[in-house]
Wavefront OBJ file of the C-alpha trace (Angstrom):
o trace
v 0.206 41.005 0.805
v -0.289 40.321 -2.402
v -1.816 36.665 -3.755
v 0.240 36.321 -7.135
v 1.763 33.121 -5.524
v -1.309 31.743 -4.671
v -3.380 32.456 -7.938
v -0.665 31.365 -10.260
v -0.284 27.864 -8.426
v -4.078 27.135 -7.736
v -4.329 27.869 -11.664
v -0.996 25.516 -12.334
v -2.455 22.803 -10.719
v -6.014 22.321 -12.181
v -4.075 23.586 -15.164
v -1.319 20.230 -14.598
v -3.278 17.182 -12.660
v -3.570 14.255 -15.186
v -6.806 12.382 -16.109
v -5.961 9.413 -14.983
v -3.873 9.318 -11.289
v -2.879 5.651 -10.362
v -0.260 6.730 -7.776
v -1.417 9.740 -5.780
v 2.067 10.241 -3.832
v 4.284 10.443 -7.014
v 1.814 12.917 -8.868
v 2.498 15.164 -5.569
v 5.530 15.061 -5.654
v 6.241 15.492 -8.999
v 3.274 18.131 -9.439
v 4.989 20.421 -6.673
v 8.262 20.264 -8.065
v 7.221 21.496 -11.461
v 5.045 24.005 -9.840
v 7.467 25.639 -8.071
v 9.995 25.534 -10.992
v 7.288 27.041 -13.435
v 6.543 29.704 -10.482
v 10.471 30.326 -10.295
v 10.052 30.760 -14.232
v 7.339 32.788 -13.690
v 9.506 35.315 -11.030
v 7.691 34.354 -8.325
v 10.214 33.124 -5.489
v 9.498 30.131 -3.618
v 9.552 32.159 -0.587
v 6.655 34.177 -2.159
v 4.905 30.708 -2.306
v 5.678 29.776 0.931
v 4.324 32.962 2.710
v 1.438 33.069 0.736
v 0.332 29.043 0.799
v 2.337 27.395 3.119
v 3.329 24.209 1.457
v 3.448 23.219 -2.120
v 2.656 19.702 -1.169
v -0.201 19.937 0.687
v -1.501 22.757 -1.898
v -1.228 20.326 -4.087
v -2.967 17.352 -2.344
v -6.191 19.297 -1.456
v -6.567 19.998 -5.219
v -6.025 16.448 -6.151
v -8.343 15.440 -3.404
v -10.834 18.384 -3.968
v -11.015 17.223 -7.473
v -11.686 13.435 -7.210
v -13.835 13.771 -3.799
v -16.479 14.285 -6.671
v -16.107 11.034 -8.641
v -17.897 7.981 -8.401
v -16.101 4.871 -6.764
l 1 2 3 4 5 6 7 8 9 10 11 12 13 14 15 16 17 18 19 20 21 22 23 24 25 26 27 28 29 30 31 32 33 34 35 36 37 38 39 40 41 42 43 44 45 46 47 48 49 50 51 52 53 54 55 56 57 58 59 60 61 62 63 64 65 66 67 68 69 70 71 72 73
């Protein structure tokens, strides 16, 4: 199986998450929807996401959380 899906929306999403994030749940939210529109965009079928990552949402989370698990308080 190829990982297209899953390369193009690990890059989208460091590529997308803002500098500043006051409300974690709406930058989710909004974050997956774009992402899978841009993947759509892209020709890569949400299905194709799905088998390849599972959900956009929690894809999505882990990077947010993977990204500020780093920052100071």
């Amino acid at each position: 199986m190829s990982t297209r899906a899953a390369d193009f929306l690990r890059e989208w999403i460091c590529d997308h998450l803002p500098p500043r994030i006051d409300d974690a749940a709406l930058v989710v939210t909004t974050m997956a929807a774009d992402a899978v529109r841009a993947a759509e965009a892209q020709g890569i079928a949400r299905q194709e996401i799905d088998r390849e990552i599972g959900s956009v949402y929690e894809a999505t989370m882990r990077t947010l959380q993977d990204r500020t698990s780093g920052l100071p308080d």
